[in-house]
C-alpha positions, -999 to 999 in steps of 0.1 A, spaced: 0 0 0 27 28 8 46 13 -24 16 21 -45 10 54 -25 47 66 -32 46 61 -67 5 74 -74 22 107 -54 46 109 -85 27 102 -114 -13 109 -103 -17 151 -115 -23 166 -81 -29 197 -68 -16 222 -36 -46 208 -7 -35 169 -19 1 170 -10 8 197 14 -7 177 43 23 197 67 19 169 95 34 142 79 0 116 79 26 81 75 36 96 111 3 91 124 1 53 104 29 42 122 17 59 159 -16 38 155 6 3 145 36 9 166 38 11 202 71 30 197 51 56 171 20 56 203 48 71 223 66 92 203 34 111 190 25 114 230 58 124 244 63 149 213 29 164 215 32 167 256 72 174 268 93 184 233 74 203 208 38 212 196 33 186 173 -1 203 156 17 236 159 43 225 144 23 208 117 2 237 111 32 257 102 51 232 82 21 233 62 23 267 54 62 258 42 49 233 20 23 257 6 43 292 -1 80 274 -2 99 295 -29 70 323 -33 87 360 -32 51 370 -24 42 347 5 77 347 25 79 341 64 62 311 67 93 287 78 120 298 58 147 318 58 147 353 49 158 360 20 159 392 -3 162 401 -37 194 423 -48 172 447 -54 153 447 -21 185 446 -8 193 478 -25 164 497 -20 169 492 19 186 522 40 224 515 52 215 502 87 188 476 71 216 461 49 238 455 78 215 438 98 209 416 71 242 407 66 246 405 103 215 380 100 231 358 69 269 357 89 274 322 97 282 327 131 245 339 135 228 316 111 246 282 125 254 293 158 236 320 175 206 317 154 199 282 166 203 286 198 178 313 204 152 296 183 156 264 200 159 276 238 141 308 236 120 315 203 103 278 204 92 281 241 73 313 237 47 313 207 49 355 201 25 360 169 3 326 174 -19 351 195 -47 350 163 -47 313 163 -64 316 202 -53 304 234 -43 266 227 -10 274 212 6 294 244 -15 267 265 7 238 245 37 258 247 37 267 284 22 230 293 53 216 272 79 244 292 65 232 328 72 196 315 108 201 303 109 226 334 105 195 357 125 171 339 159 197 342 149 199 377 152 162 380 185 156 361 198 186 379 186 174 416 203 140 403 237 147 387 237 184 395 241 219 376 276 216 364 278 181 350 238 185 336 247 221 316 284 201 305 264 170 287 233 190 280 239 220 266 262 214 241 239 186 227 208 211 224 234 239 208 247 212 185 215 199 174 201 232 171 227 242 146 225 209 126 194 213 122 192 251 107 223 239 86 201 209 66 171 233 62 194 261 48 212 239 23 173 224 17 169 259 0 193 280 1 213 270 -31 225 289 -60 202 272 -85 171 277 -66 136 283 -75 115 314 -66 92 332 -82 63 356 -75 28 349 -67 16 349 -103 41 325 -113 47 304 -87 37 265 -91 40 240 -66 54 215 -90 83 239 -100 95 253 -64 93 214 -50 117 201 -73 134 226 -79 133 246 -53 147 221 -24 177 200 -32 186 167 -29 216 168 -6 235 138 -16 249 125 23 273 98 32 251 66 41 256 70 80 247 106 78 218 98 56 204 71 82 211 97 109 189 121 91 158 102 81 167 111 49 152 139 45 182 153 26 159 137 -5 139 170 1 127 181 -35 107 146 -36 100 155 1 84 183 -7 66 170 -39 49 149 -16 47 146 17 30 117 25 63 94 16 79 76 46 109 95 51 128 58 48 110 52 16 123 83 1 155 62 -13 128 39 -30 116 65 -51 149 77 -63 159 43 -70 123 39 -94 127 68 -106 165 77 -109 157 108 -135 147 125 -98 180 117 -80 204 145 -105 175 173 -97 189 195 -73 219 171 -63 242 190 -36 275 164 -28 288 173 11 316 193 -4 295 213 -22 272 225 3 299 245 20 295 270 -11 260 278 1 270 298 28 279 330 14 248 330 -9 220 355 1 206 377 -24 186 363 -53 187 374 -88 155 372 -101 168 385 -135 195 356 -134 172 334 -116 197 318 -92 210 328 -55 243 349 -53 265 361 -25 269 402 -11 303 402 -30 284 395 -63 262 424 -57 293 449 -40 314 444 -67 287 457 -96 285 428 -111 255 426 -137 230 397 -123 229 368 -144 260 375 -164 289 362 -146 293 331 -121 303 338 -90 339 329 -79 324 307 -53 306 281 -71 
């Protein structure tokens, strides 16, 4: 049944309410076969995130990922050159501020995961349940640091602790910014935009050593991710081994994800991301390559 699901996502015409589910429904299969999946959807509804929060949102990132018009919905900022322009001194150097990697995969993380996460500001429209989840789930984790601490203490709970969340935090900002934050990129504005066009090409398919893939679900398979959702994130391989036209789309190797970084403007006359240098140095968009790629 999922074998026939994954590949009726791929050929079956479909439309933007069909695949941008946002929670992930093979999560809730599992939950309701596995005791393990009973657990996890419990534990990470109640102590580590909002799971219906969460999905909500990731919905919205399904539905507007690579819009110009419909940004801020669980991306990354990102501005055009000539947004970036148009802005006054002080604006441009918080942005750059904002796409430093020291922010983006250190600092960044860190605040989102410890502080940003664990108090919903802007979820005010959406009523009183997502503060109530949000505070219910900070009294949980509230006890459970209480605990370690009464047991092995502050210093040894902050050494082995900490470091984990900070690290975790930043891995998991770096794989969504390679997701979509590559120099052949897709966006487009509202009249344009099609769902089709800004899954595939859009998100990339970050080509991972085996371990690494295992320890990431595979999600680095993100353009097929995104083109439907409903795939098991360990049948994800399965599709690109049908259907090995999709596995060059997007393809980012470990090396060359490092050349992301320094890309932050995009070019909508060259129709691909390029760094602040490419825009300092007067370069024309879409001419010349950037000495980084």
């Amino acid at each position: 049944m999922l074998l026939r699901e994954r590949n009726s996502c791929l050929t079956r015409p479909f439309n933007q309410t069909q695949n941008i589910d946002g929670g992930h429904e093979h999560w809730s299969i599992e939950a309701a076969v596995l005791p393990l999946g009973r657990f996890y959807l419990v534990f990470s509804q109640h102590l580590v995130d909002e799971l219906a929060l969460w999905r909500r949102n990731h919905a919205r990132h399904h539905a507007s990922s690579g819009n110009l018009d419909q940004r801020g919905s669980g991306d990354i900022d990102t501005l055009t050159v000539s947004e970036f322009a148009a802005r006054p001194r002080w604006r441009q150097i918080l942005y750059r501020l904002y796409r430093h990697p020291i922010v983006m995969f250190g600092v960044g993380p860190t605040y989102l995961f410890i502080l940003r996460y664990r108090l919903p500001i802007g979820m005010m429209r959406n009523g009183w349940r997502p503060w109530l989840s949000t505070m219910g789930t900070n009294l949980a984790i509230a006890v459970l640091i209480a605990g370690m601490i009464w047991l092995v203490g502050l210093g040894p709970f902050l050494l082995v602790h900490l470091p984990i969340v900070v690290l975790a935090a930043s891995i998991g900002v770096w794989l969504f910014y390679v997701q979509h934050q590559f120099e052949d990129t897709s966006w487009s504005r509202d009249e344009a935009w099609s769902f089709h066009e800004a899954a595939l090409h859009g998100s990339s398919h970050y080509q991972l050593p085996g371990v690494l893939r295992w320890f990431t679900a595979n999600i680095g398979v993100h353009h097929v991710h995104h083109l439907c959702s409903r795939i098991p994130c360990y049948r994800l391989p399965d599709v690109l081994r049908d259907h090995p036209e999709l596995a060059a789309v997007g393809r980012i190797t470990l090396l060359q994800s490092l050349r992301c970084v320094p890309r932050a403007l995009w070019d909508e006359k060259g129709r691909r991301l390029i760094s602040f240098r490419e825009a300092d140095i007067g370069q024309k968009p879409g001419l010349k390559r950037s000495p980084f790629a």
